[in-house]
N, C-alpha and C positions, 0 to 999 in steps of 0.2 A: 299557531305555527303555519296554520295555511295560506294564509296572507303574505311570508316570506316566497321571496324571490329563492327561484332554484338555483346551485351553485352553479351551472353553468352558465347563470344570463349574466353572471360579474361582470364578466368586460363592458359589458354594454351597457351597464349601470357606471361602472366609473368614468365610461368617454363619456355621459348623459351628464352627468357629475363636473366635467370639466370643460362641457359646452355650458349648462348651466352656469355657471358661476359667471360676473362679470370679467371682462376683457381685463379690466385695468387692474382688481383682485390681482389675475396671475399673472399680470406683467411687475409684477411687487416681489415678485417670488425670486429667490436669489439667482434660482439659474430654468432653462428652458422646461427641465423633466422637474422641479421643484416644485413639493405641492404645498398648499398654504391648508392653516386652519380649518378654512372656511367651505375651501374645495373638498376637504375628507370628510367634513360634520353630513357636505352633500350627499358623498358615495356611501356613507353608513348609512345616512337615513331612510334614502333612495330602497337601499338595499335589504333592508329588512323593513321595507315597507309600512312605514309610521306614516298615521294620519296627518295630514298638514291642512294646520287654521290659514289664518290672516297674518301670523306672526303680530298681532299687536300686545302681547301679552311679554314678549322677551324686556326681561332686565336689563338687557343692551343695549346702550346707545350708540355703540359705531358698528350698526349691523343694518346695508341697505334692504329694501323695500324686497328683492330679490332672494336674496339670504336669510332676512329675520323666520319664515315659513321653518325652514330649516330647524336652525338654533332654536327658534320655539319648540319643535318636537325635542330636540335634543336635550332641553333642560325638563321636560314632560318625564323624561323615561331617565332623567339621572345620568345621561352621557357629558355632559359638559359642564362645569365651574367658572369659568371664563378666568382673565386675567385678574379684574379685580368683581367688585357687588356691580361694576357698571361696564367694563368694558371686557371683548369678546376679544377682539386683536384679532379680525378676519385674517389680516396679508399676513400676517407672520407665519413662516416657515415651518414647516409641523416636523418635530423631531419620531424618532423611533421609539421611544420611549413614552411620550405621550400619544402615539397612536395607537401603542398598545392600552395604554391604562384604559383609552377611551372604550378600547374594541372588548375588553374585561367587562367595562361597565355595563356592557350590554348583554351579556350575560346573568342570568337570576341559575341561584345555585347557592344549597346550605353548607357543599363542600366546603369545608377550610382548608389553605392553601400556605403551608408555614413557612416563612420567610428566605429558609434555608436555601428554600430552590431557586434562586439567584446567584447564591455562590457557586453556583456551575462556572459563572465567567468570569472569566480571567478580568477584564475590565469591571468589573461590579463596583467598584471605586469610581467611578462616573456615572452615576445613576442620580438625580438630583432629586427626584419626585420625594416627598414625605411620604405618600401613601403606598408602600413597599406593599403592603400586603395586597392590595388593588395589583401590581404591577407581578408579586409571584404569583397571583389567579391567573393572569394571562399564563406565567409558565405552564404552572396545572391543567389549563385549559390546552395546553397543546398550541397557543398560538402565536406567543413569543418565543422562537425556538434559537435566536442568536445563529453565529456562524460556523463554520464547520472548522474553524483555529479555536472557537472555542470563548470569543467576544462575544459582546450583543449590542456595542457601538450606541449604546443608548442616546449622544446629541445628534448621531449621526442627520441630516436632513431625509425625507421618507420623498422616495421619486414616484410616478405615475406605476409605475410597473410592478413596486413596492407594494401600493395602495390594494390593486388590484390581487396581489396575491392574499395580502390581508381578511381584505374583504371577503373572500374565499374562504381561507379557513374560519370566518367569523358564520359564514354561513353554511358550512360545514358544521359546526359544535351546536349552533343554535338549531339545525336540520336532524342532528342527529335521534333517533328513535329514542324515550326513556327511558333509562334502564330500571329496569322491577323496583322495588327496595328491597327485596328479599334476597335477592342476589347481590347486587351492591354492598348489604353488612357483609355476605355470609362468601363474598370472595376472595381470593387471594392475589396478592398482586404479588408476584415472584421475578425478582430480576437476576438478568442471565447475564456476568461477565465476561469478556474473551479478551487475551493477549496473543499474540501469534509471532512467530521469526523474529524471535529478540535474538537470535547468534551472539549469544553470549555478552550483550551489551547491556548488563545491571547497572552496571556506575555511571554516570553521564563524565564520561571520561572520552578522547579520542585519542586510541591505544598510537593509530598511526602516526597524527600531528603530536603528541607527546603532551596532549592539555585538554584540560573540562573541558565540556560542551555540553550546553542543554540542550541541543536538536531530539535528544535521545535518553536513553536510557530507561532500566527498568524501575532504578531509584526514584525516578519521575512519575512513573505509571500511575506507582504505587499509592501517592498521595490524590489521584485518581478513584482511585479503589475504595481507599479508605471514605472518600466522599462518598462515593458510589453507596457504599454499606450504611451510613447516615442515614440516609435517604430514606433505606428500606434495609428492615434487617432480615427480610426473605431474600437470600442472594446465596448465588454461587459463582465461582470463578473457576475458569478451565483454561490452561495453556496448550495448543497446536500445532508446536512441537518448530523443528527447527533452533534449538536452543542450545545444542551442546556445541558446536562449531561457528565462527563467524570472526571472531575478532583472536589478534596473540593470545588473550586468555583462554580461549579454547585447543589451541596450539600447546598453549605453556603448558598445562595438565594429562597433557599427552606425553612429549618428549622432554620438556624442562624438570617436570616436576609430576612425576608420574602418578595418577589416582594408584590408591593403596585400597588392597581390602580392608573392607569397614571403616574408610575414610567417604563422606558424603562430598558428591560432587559439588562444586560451587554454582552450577547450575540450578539445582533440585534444592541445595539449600538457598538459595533465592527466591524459587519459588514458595519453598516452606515458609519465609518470612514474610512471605504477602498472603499467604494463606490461602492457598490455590485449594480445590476441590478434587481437580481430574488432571492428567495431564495427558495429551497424545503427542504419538511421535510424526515428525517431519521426517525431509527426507534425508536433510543433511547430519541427522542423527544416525546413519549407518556407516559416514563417511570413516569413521576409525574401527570398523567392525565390528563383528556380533558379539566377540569378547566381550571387548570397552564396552560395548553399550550395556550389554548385562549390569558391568563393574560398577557403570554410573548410576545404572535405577537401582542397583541392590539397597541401597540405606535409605530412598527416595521412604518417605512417612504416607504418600498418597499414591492412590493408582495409577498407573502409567501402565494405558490401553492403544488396542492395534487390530482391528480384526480382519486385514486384508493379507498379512505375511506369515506364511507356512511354512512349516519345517519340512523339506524333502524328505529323512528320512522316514518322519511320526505321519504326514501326512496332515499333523493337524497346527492348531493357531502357534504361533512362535510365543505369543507375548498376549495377555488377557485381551479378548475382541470387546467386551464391555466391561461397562461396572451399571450397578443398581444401586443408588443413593438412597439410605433410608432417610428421611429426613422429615422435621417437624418447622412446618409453618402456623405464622400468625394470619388469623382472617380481619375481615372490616370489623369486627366484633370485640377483637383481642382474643379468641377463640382459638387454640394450637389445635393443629388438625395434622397428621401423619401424610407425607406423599412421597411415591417412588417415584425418582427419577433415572429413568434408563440412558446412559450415554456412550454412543458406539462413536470407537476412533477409527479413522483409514487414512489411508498413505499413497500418493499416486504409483503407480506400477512401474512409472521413471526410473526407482530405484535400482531396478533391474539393470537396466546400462549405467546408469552415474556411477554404482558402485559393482559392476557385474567383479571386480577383482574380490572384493569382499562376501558377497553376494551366492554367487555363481556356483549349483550344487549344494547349498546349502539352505536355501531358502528359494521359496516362488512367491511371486505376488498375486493375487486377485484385483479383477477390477473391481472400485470403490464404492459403483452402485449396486455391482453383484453384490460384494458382502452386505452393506446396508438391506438389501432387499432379504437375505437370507439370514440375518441375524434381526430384524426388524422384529417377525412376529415372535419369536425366542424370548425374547427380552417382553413384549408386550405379554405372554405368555408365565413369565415370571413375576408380574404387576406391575409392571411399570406404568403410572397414570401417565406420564408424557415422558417425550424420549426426544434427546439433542442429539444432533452430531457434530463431532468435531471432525471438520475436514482438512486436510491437507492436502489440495487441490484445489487450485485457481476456480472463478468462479467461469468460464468458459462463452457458452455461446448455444445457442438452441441444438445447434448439430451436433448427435451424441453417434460415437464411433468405439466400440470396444477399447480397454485400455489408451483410451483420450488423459492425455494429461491433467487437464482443468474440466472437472466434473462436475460441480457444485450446483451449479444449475440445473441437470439433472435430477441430483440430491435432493433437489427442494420441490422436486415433482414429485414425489415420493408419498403417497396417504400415509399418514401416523407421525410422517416426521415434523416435529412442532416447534425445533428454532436449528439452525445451524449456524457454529464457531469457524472462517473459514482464512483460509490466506495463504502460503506458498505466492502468491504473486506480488507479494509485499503492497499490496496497493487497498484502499479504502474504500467500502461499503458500508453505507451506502455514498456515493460519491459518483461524481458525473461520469467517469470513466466507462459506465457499466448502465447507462440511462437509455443506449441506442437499442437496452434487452427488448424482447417481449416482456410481457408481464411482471416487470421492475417496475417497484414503486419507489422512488426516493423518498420521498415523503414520508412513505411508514416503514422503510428501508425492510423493504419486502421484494422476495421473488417469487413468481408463481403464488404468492400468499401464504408463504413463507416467511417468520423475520429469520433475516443473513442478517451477518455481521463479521467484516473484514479488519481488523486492528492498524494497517499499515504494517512500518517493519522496525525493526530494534526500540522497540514500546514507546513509539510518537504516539499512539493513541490507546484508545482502550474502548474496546469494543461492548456497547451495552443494548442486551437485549430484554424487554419489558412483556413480562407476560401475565394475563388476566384470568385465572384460573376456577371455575366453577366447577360443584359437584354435579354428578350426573349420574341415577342409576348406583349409588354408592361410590363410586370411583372421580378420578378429578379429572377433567379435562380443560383447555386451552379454548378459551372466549374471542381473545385474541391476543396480538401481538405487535410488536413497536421492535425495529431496528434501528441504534444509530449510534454513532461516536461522538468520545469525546478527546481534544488533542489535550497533551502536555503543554503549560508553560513553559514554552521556549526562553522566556526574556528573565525569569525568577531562578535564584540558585537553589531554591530551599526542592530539598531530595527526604525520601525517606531514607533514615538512620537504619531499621530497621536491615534494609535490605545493605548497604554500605556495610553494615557488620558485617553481615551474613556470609561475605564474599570479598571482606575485607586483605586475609590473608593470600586469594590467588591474585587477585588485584593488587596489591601491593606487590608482590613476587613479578609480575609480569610486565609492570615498569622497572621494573629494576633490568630486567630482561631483553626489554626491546630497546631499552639504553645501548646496550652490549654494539662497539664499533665491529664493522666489520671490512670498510673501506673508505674510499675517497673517490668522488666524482669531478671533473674540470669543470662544468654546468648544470645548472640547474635543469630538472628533468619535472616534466608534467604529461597530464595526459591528455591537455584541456583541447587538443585538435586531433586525437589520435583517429578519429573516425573520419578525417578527412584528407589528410595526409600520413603516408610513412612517419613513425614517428618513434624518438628515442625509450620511450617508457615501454616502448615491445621490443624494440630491436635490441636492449638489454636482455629480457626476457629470453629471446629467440637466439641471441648469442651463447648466454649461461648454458641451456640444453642442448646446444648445439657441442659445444665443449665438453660436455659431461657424459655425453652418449660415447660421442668422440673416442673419450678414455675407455670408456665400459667396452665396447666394441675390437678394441685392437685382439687382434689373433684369433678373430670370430670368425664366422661364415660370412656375417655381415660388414666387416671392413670394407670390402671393396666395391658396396653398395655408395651410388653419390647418398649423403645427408643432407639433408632439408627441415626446417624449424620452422614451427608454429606456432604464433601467438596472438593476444586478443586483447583489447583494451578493456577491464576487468573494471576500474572505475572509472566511469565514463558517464554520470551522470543518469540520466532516464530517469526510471520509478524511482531511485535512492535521492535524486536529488541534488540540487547546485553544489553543495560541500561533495559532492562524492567523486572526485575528482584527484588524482595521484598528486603531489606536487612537492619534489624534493628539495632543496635549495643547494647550491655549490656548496662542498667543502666534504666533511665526515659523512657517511653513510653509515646509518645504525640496522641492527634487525628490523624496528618500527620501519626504516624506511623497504626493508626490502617486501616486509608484511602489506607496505602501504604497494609497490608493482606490481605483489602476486597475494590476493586476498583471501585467496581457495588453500582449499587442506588437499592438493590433488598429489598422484603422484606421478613417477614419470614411464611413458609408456614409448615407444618405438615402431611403428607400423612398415611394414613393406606395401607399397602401393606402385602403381603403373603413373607414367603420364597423365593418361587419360582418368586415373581415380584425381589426381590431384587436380587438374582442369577442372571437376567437378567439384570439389571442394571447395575451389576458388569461385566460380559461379553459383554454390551455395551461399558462400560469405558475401559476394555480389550485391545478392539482394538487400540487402542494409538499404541498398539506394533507391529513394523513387527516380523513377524513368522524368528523364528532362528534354522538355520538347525545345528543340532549339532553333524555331520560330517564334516561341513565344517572347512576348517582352514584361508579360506577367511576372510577379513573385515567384518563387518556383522552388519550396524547400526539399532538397538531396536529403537528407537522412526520414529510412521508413520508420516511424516509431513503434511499428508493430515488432522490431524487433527486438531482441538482447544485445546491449552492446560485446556480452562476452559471446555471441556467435559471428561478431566479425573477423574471421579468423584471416591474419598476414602469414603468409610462405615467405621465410627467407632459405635463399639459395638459389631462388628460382627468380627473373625479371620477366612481369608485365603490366599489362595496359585493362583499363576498366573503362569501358564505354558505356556512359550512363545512357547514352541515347536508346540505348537497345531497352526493350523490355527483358525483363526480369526470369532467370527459367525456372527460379523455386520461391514459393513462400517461403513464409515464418516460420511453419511447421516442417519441410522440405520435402513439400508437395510438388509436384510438375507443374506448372499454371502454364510455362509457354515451349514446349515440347524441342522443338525448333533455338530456342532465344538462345546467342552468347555476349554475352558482356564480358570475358575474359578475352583480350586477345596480345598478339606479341606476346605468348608465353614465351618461356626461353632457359636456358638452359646451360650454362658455361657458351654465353652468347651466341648458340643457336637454336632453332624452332624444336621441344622439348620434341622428343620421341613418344610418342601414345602407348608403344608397348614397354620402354624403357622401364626398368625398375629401381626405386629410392627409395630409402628409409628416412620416413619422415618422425622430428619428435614431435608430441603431443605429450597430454594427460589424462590419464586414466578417464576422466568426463568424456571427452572426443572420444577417446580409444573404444569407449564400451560403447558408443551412442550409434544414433542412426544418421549422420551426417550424410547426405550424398558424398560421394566419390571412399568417405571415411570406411562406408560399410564394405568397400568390396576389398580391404585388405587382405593379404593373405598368408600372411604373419603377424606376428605381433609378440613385441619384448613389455614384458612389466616388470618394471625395476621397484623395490620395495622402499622407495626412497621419494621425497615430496620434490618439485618442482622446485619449491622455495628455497628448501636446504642446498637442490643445485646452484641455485642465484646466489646463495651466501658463497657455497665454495671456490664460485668461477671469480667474486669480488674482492675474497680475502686472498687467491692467487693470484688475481692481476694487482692490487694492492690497489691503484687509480685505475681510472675507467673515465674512456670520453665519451659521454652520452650520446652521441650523434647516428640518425639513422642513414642507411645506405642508398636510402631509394632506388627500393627495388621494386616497387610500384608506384603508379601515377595514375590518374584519368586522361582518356584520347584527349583533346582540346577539342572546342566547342567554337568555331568561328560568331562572332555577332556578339553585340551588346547584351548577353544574358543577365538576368536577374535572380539567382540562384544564392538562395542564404540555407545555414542551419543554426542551431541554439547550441551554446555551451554555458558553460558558467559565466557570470558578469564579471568575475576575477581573474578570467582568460584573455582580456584585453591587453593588461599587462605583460602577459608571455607572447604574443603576434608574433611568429618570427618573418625577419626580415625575407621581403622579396617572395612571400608566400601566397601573395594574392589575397591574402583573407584581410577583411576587412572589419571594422567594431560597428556596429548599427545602431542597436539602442536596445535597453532593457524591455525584459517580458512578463515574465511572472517569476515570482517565488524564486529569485537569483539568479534565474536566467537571465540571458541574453541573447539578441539573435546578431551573428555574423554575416556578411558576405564572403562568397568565392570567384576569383574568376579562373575561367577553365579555360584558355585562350592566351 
């Protein structure tokens, strides 16, 4: 081994590799970054530093004077077969597939490597090689690892950039220290599954559009899982909560069709039918209260753990903070060997205002790495040889601040904690989004040296963590560890049965359900520009609560307060993705569609605020926009994606102006960044300049209402009506009977003199809605159903 080249001199060994080879070689190559045969036989050989003869010994006749050195080592050491007994076929194009077999062969190892671990991908029907078993050594080996949908593109052509990564992990495996043989039988390789924020989407159905979809569901997961366990029959699976609420089905089991004692939730028996191990709570599991939620774990067959939520009046955990897995594994040996596994669930301290109505007096939160830190040695105390966490909270960012939303990061600084289940952010780890961390490794989808593992959201993936487990001193410990996912087939119908029974009866009830007419629209309503324009998919929204307070309010105190309505384009694309987008068509209006405007289980709240609370408000939701320099004649994309589109919150009742030119006066979080900045201006008011001390009752929803919004916190009343947001939209729809969709524009952005070049991204199926005379314009496609737009502001 000491002869190989260290992994960091690859680069320099592959550009050595493709200065080498002749000119004409890679002008044969199909395109400029296309590497040929002959160039890769280079950078391998190069690279783990094989002796090189005269080449007059190679079998090859179409291999120059320059090359034969080469392909001579490579037939020495068993990397290369060539096309036929006589020819090599230098210029041909080197697929992905055969640069794996090659980069396998160079590898010595008595491991066996069983064929099965190919069926990870989805395309494995395009795999041409005969020598499968060569090709799932690279799996085993850690060094064909396919793509993150879950392909592995095998004729794919292999580019320079490709190569070089290759050659990296090839010198990585072959660099790698060897491990004892003693340890090797006598370990355990234990895999850790996660699913996280399925909101109630087991069927790959889309409750809103009224039809299948494969983007989703947990029916999909499932057939995941069941690979998963093939695999290795050392496994657990833990769900992270976010499950009871999300789609009509979690709605219908609430008010349609009420859970019953000693009736199992269709949630937990979902779960039960994939065979879950743990399960923790999210946060949108406290959204129907302590009651319901009790109702719905009662029949639950598995633990459902929580150790950050306390009972005000006991003082102590609301709901079990851990469990200890007894459990029996098999070693390299076939050897069953006993081990505890400790798993502590938390819940971000959010819950506090999202649901302070439910909430409030009844419960407190802790923060997530308090409890972790104090429930840590507890559990290790009771034996646990290694301990998971399932978190429920984003995975964050270095900067740790008491009660911080997205902690995870933290978490995984943490000594003892040996993998964490993580999500709330609906988004995937390992995955680029989270590569700008410190000590993120994609690669071994590790933080801090930690495996994390983030699932996405409504079970697109399925989160797998791999752990290597050695005795120590009698007890078991973690060797090491692997993070990383694997997505659902999207393109295939075939779902687990298993789980479609399990929850066949609320699913079948809840199309019946969202069928239910409830009115009539003159136009079609979408939301594919609500974050750029005033737009009818809120100003519906902000109508219905406006009307509904309206009623509630006569012969109050509050009548004679002006009303004011707020609302938020709910889907609108971001983390959810291209389909996540409202899109009603003329004619009947169903429940599904009114579920598809308002997708929250919120309910409706009433604030008293001043002028100047709602100015603030308005330059909270501001910031959505990056600041636009308008001298530039650069690109220049307006929407910040550090945001939630449902924090873009529209005031109707009130008319003004949003000057993007200004910088910005609150982050994401609704932090001060520019103490001084407005970007609201022309507020106004029954078409005069709003009064700063006047007071109005604005609506909202229970989320706003309890949250810490700028301007939101400094109300100084507040109505909560026990009644959902949504059920107002159905009442104001089935009273007015038709409804013309059209928004009032009651806000706009200043205009921007000069040629700007100012785009943002929506869906690629928002082309077709453009409305007239709107300035936006179709660009061209991005990624994954995007597409990017232009604006002019002028």
């Amino acid at each position: 081994m000491s002869k190989l080249r260290t992994a960091g001199m690859w680069l320099a060994i592959v550009a050595l590799a493709f200065s080498s080879f002749t000119m004409s070689t890679f002008a044969n190559a199909k395109g400029a970054q296309d590497v040929t045969r002959g160039e890769y036989i280079i950078a391998v050989v190069e690279a783990l530093a094989y002796e090189l003869e005269d080449g007059s010994t190679t079998a090859f006749t179409d291999v120059d004077a320059d090359l034969a050195p080469f392909v001579e080592a490579a037939e020495r050491h068993g990397l290369v077969k060539g096309t036929t007994a006589t020819l090599f076929n230098p210029n041909q194009p080197l697929s992905r597939e055969h640069a794996f077999l090659i980069a396998a062969r160079a590898v010595e190892t008595d491991k066996a490597f069983p064929v099965s671990l190919l069926d990870r991908f989805k395309d494995k029907d395009q795999f041409k090689t005969a020598e499968l078993e060569e090709l799932a050594k690279s799996v085993g080996l850690d060094l064909f690892r396919g793509y993150e949908n879950g392909t592995a593109k095998p004729q794919q052509i292999v580019s320079k950039g490709q190569v070089a990564k290759i050659v990296d992990r090839l010198l990585l495996v072959m660099n790698a220290p060897p491990v004892e043989e003693e340890t090797d039988k006598d370990s355990i390789a234990l895999r850790i599954m996660g699913t996280s924020d399925l909101h109630t989407n087991f069927v790959n159905y889309d409750y809103y559009q009224d039809k299948k979809s494969n983007e989703f569901g947990l029916a999909k997961t499932a057939l995941l899982i069941d690979e998963a366990r093939s695999e290795n029959p050392n496994n657990l699976l833990f769900d992270n909560g976010d499950l009871i609420q999300g789609t009509p089905l979690g709605a219908y089991k609430v008010t349609v069709e009420p859970l019953k004692e000693g009736e199992l939730h269709p949630a937990y028996a979902a779960l039960q039918a994939v065979g879950v191990d743990v399960a923790s709570l999210g946060n949108h599991e406290f959204n129907y209260g302590l009651d319901y939620l009790d109702l719905a774990m009662k029949e639950a067959k598995f633990p459902i753990i929580n150790s950050t939520v306390y009972d005000v009046e006991t003082g102590e955990n609301r709901f079990e903070p851990y469990v200890i897995l007894d459990r029996q594994f098999v070693d390299g040996n076939g050897k069953k060997h006993d081990v505890k596994v400790g798993v502590i669930g938390v819940v971000t301290t959010g819950i506090m205002g999202w649901d302070k109505g439910h909430l409030e007096g009844k419960v407190t939160a802790q923060d997530p790495v308090d409890a972790v830190n104090k429930f840590l040695p507890e559990v290790k105390e009771k034996g646990a040889d290694i301990v998971v966490v399932i978190s429920h909270s984003g995975i964050g960012d270095e900067e740790y601040t008491p009660n911080k939303e997205n902690v995870t990061y933290q978490l995984s600084e943490i000594e003892g904690v040996d993998a964490i289940v993580t999500g709330h952010d609906h988004g995937v780890f390992p995955g680029k989004d989270y590569g700008h961390l410190k000590n993120v490794d994609l690669d071994q989808g590790t933080i801090n040296g930690t495996p994390v593992v983030m699932p996405g959201k409504f079970g697109s993936h399925l989160g797998m963590i791999d752990l290597e487990l050695i005795q120590k001193d009698g007890k078991w410990t973690v060797k090491n560890g692997k993070g990383y996912v694997r997505e659902i087939d999207k393109k295939s119908d075939k779902v687990s049965e298993k789980v479609i029974e399990a929850v066949k009866e609320a699913h079948e009830g809840t199309i019946e359900y969202v069928r239910s007419p409830v009115g009539k629209t003159t136009s079609t309503i979408t939301s594919y520009f609500s974050q750029v324009k005033d737009d009818p998919s809120i100003q519906i929204v902000t109508n219905a609560q406006k009307w509904y307070v309206e009623n509630q309010v006569k012969g109050t105190k509050y009548e004679s307060l002006p009303l004011l309505s707020s609302g938020a384009p709910f889907k609108a694309g971001g983390r959810n993705g291209a389909n996540y987008y409202t899109e009603i068509l003329e004619g009947e209006i169903a429940i599904k569609n009114v579920a598809d405007l308002y997708v929250f289980d919120n309910t409706v709240n009433a604030l008293v605020l001043t002028g100047a609370d709602v100015k603030e408000w308005l330059e909270m939701s501001a910031g959505q926009f990056n600041q636009i320099d308008p001298a530039s004649k650069e690109q220049q994309n307006l929407i910040n994606e550090d945001y939630r589109t449902y924090n873009f919150d529209v005031i109707d009742g009130v008319t003004y102006d949003v000057d993007v030119t200004q910088p910005a006066k609150y982050d994401y979080e609704g932090k001060i960044v520019n103490k001084d900045a407005s970007r609201i201006v022309n507020l106004q008011y029954d078409g005069k300049d709003i009064d700063p001390a006047q007071e109005f009752l604005v609506v909202t929803n229970n989320y706003r209402g309890s949250g810490s919004f700028p301007g939101v916190v400094k109300h100084t009343d507040k109505i909560e009506y026990a009644y959902e947001n949504r059920e107002a939209i159905m009442d104001y729809m089935i009273a007015e009977e038709t409804i013309d969709p059209a928004a009032d524009g009651n806000w706009k952005f200043v205009p921007i003199e000069g040629e700007l070049n100012i785009v943002f991204e929506s869906s690629a199926k928002a082309k077709d809605f453009i409305p007239k005379d709107s300035g936006i314009e179709f660009i061209g496609l991005t990624k994954d159903g995007f597409a990017n737009y232009s604006l002019k502001l002028n």
